[in-house]
C-alpha positions, 0 to 999 in steps of 0.5 A, spaced: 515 831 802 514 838 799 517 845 800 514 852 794 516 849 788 519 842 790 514 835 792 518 829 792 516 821 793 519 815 794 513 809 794 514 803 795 508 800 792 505 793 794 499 793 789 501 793 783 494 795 782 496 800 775 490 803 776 492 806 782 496 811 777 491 814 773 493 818 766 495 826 769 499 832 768 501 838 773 504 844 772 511 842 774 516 838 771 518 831 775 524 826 775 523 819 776 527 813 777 524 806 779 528 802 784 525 795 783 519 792 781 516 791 773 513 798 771 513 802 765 511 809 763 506 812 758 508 819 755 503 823 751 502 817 746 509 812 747 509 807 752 516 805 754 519 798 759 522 802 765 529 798 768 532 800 775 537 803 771 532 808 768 530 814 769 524 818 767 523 826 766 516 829 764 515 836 762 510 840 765 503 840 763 505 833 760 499 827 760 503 822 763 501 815 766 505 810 771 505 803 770 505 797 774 506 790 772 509 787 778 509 788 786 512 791 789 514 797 785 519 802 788 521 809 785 524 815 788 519 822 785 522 829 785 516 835 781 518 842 780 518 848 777 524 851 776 522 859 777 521 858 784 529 857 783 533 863 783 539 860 780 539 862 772 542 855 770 537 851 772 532 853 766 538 852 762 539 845 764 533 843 762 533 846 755 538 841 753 533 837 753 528 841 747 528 835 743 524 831 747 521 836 750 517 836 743 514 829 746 513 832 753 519 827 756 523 821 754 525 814 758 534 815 759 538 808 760 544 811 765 550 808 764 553 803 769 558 808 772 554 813 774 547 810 776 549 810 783 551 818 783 543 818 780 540 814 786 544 819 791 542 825 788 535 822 788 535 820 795 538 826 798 532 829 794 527 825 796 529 821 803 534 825 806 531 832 807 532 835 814 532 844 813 529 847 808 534 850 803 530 849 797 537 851 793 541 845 795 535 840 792 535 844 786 543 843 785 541 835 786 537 837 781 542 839 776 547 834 778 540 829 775 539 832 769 547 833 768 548 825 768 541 824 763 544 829 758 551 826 757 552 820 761 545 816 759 542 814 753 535 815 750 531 808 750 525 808 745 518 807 746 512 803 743 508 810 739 500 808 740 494 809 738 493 817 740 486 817 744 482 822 743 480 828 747 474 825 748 477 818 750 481 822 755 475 826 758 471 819 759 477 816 763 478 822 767 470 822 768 470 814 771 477 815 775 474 821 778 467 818 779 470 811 782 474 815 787 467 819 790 464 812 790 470 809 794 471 815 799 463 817 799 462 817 806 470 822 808 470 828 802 470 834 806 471 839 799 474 838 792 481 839 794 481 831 792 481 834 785 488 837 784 491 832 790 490 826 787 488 827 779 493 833 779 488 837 774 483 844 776 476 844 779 474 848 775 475 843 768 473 836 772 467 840 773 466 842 765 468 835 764 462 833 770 456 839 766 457 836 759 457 829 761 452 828 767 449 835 767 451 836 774 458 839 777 463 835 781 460 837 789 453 836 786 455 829 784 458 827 791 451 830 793 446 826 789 451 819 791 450 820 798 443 821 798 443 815 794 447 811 799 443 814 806 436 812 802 438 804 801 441 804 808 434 807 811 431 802 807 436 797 810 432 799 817 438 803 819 436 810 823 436 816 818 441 820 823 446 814 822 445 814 815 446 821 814 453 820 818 455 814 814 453 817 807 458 823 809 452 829 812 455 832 818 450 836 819 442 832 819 439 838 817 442 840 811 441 832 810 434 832 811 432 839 806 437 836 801 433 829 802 427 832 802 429 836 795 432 831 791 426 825 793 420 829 794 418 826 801 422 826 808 427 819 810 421 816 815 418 815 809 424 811 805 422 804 810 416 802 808 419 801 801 422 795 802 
């Protein structure tokens, strides 16, 4: 659910297919707190084992990364940005942590004893919300970061190899280009780009220039006629192949198809 300056989720999870959750980080800070199943987080460059009775902060614009081992995975999830909040303690709040926001976050152990004060905090951020009085989420959030500050202990992490910058380009290139392959036919904008990646247009489209000499839109583009050309040669019609490829419009089709392979989808059937 989300309101200005607070999204919130509780995932039950079924895959455990860790690539679901690729490497990101966003503009806003975020808590989260497994419930069941074997996961573990990345932070920058610390892998850490995460337990129920764990709790999870991120700072902002930190890269970060869930890890599933097991299913199913559940996790309650709060992102937020605290000026958005007019309380002046919120920031405060957080300050409290400058320790480990030199590493960009830290996995907590709650103790026993205030474990379930968490999880409710927790759910009434993230499962019973009914108005829209943002401030009220916010005073949850305090209660949270409150019980990692004084009532949990800080868990240690296994420190890895630092990838490079350039190894963190080339896995953000390939999560992007699996996910246009396997949404091909239903991308209607890059709006996907920020949704589900949590970074810029206008950076995945630097990424996208340097690496493949195109950008994003012109990539999906170039894997649509691709895909509308081997259908056509399957002896499917061109207007049914422009459908399924993901062109709602058969002339702009027909130009770009024309453009990118020099001759017009009727004389694509005859090459098989």
């Amino acid at each position: 659910m989300e309101l200005i300056g607070l999204y919130t989720v509780h995932k039950n999870d079924k895959t455990g297919d860790e690539n679901g959750y690729p490497v990101h980080r966003h503009g806003s800070h975020e808590i989260l707190l497994p419930l069941g199943g074997r996961c573990g987080m990345i932070i920058s460059d610390t892998v850490y084992e995460l337990d129920p009775g764990d709790a999870v902060l991120i700072f902002k614009d930190t890269p970060h990364k869930l890890i599933t081992k097991d299913k199913p995975v559940e996790f309650l999830a709060a992102q937020f940005i605290p000026r958005v909040c007019a309380s002046p303690d919120l920031e405060p709040a957080l300050e409290e942590f400058a320790e480990y926001g030199k590493s960009g976050g830290a996995v907590f152990s709650v103790l026993e004893g205030v474990i379930n004060t968490v999880r409710a905090c927790m759910r009434r951020i993230c499962d019973e919300r009914t108005d829209t009085d943002i401030g009220m989420y916010f005073t949850y959030i305090r209660s949270v970061l409150y019980e990692l500050s004084h009532n949990s202990v800080p868990k240690h992490g296994v420190v890895t190899a630092k990838k490079s910058t350039a190894d963190e380009k080339t896995a953000l290139l390939n999560a992007v280009t699996d996910y246009i392959g396997a949404n091909l036919d239903t991308l209607s904008d890059l709006s996907f780009i920020e949704r589900v990646f949590h970074y810029s247009n206008s950076h995945v489209n630097r990424i996208f220039r340097s690496s493949l000499g195109v950008s994003v839109w012109q990539y999906v583009t170039v894997k649509r006629l691709d895909l509308a050309y081997n259908l056509i040669a399957d002896g499917i019609s061109a207007k049914n192949a422009a459908g399924r490829s993901g062109f709602s419009d058969y002339s702009v089709f027909y130009k770009s198809f024309v453009k990118h392979f020099g001759a017009p989808p009727s004389s694509v059937k005859n090459k098989r």
